[in-house]
C-alpha positions as CSV (number, residue, x, y, z in Angstrom):
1,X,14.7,6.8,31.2
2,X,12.4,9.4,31.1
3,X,11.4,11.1,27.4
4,X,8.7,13.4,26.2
5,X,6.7,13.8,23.1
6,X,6.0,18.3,22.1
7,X,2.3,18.2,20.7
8,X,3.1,20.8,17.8
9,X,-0.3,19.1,16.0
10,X,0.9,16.5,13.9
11,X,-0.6,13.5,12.5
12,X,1.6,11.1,14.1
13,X,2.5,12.6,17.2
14,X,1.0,9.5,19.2
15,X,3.1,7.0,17.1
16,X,6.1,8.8,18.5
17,X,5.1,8.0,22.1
18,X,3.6,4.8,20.8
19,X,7.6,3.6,19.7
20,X,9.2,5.0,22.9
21,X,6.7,2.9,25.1
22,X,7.6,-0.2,22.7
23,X,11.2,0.8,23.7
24,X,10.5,0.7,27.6
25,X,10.9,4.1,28.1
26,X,8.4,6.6,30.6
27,X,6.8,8.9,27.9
28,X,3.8,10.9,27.3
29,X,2.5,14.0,25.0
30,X,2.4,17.3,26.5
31,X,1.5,20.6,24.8
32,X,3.6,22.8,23.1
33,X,2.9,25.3,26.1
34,X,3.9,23.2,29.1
35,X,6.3,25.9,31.0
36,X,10.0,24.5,30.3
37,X,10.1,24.1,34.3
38,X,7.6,21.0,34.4
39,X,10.3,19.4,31.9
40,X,13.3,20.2,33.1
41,X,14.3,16.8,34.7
42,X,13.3,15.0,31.4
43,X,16.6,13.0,30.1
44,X,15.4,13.7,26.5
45,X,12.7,15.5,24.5
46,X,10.8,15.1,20.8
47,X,9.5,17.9,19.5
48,X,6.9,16.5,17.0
49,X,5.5,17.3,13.5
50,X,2.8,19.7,13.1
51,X,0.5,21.3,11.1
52,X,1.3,22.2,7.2
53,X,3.3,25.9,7.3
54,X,3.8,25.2,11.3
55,X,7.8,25.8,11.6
56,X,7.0,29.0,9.1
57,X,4.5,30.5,11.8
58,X,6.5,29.9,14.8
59,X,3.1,31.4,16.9
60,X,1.7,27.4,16.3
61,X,5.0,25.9,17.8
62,X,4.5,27.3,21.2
63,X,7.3,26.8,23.4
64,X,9.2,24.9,21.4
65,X,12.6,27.8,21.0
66,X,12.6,27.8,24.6
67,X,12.9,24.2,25.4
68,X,15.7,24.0,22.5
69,X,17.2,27.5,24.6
70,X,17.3,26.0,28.0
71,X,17.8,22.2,28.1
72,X,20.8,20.6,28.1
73,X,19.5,16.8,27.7
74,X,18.9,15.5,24.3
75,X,16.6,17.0,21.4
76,X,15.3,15.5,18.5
77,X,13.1,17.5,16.3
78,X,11.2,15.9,13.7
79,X,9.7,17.4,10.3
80,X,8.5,20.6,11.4
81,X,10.5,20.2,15.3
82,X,13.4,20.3,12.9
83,X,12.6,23.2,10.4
84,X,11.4,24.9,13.9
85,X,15.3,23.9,15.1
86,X,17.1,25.0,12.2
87,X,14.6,28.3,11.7
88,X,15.8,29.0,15.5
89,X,19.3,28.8,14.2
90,X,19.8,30.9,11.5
91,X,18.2,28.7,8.6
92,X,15.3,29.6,6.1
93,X,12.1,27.2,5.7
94,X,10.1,27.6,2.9
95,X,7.9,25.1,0.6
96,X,9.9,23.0,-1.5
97,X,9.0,24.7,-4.8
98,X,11.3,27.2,-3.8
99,X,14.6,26.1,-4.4
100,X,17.2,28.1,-2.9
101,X,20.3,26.8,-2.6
102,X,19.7,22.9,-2.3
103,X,19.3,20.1,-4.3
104,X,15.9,20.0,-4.9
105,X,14.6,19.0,-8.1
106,X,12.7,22.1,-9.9
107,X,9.7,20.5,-10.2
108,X,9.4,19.1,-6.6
109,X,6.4,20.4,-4.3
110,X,6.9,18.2,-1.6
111,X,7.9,15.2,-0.2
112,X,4.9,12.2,0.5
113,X,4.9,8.4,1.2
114,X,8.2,7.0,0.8
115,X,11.5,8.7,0.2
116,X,15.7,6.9,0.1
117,X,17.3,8.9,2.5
118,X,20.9,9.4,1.5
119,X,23.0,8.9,4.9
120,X,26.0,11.4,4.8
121,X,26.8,10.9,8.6
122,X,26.7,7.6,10.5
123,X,27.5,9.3,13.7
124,X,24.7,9.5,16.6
125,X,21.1,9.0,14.9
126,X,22.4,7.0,11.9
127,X,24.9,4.1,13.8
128,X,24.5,1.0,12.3
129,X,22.9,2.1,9.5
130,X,23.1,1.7,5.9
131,X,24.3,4.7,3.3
132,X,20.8,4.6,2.0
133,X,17.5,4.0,3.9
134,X,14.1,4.4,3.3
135,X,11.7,6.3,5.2
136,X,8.5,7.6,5.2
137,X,7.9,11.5,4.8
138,X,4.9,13.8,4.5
139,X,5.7,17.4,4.1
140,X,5.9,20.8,1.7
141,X,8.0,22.8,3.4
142,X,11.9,22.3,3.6
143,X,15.0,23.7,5.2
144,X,17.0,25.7,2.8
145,X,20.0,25.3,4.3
146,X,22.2,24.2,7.4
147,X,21.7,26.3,9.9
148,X,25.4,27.7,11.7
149,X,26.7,25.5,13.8
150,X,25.2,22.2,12.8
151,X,26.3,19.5,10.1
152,X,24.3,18.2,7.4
153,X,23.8,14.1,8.1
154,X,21.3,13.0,5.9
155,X,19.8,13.9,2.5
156,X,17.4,13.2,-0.4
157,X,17.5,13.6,-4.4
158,X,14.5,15.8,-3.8
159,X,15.2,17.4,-0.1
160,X,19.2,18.6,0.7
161,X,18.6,19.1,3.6
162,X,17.2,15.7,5.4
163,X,19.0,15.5,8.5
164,X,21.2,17.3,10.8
165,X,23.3,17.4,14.2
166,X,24.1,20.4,16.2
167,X,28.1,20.3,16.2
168,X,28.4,21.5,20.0
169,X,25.4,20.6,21.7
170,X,23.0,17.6,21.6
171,X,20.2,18.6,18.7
172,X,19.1,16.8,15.9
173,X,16.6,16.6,13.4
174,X,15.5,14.6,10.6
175,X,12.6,15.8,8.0
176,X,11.5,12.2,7.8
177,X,9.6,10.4,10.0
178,X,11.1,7.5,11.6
179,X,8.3,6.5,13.7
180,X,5.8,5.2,10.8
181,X,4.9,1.9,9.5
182,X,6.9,3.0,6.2
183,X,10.1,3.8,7.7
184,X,9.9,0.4,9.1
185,X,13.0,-1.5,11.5
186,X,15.3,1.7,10.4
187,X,13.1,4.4,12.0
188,X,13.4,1.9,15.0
189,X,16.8,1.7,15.2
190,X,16.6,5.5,14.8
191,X,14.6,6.2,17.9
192,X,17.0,3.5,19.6
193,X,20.1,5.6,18.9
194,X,18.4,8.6,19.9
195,X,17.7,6.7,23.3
196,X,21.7,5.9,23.3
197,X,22.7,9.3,22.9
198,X,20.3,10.0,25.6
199,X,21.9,7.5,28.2
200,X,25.1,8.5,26.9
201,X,24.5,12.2,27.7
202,X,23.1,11.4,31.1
203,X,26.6,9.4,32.7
């Protein structure tokens, strides 16, 4: 199985890579401008966290709408490949101090260290899984709502919008991180759904 890592500049991009080559699979990191054709064969793809604000200035996120546009294998965006998913779809992304619409605490500026994720589907990324987790998060900016044509499958007491699954196609997104220390054997198991669905989607 063959899965790539999207460089959009995060902090932990190489732990991503790091869990997929604990998982046996062929990985590496590209850029966020490798031309969709050099990636076309892949059987899934990870589009990474990036920079603070990235998803809001999509010019940071390179490539990124056009690999969630033309591939038909498995996507799984993460923290800002997800608000760059969902912002592709319809959805707002703002900081978190600017509640519109979700239930965000009033006071809350962000989300850092360790947050319960509240599972509200335990469908594709979440089999096995408990109705609460805990995972390790790192980010200001938030999804205001679902974006058309997706489902909400995973929130927070201080993010609403935590998770979610394209209805009709194979795209998901979590605003967590599953692949640090903190998120510990869950954000395995996470990545080793994501590899099911992957296999799944490939027969």
């Amino acid at each position: 199985m063959k899965i790539y890592v999207v460089d959009n500049g995060g902090q932990w991009t190489h732990l991503e890579m790091r869990l997929l080559k604990y998982l046996k699979v062929e990985t590496k990191i590209i850029p966020n401008t490798t031309p969709f054709e050099e990636i076309a064969d892949l059987d899934g793809l990870v589009l990474s966290g990036g920079a603070p604000g990235g998803a809001c200035d999509t010019s940071s996120m390179g490539n990124n709408e056009e690999y969630i546009d033309r591939a038909t294998y498995p996507i799984l965006g993460i923290c800002a490949g997800m608000q760059l998913m969902c912002k592709h779809f319809g959805s707002e992304v703002a900081p978190m101090s600017e509640a519109s619409g979700t239930e965000v605490a009033p006071d809350a500026h962000g989300e850092f260290g360790s947050v319960v994720i509240k599972v509200k589907d335990h469908g594709d990324l979440f089999r096995g899984m408990a109705d609460e987790v805990t995972m390790g998060v790192s980010h200001s900016d938030e999804v205001k709502k679902v974006p058309e044509g997706f489902r909400l499958t995973a929130c927070s007491d201080t993010c609403g919008v935590e998770a979610v699954a394209c209805i009709d196609r194979p795209l998901f997104g979590v605003q967590f991180h599953p692949e640090v220390k903190s998120s510990g054997d869950e954000g395995v198991q996470l990545f080793r759904n994501f590899l099911d669905i992957c296999a799944e989607h490939a027969r």
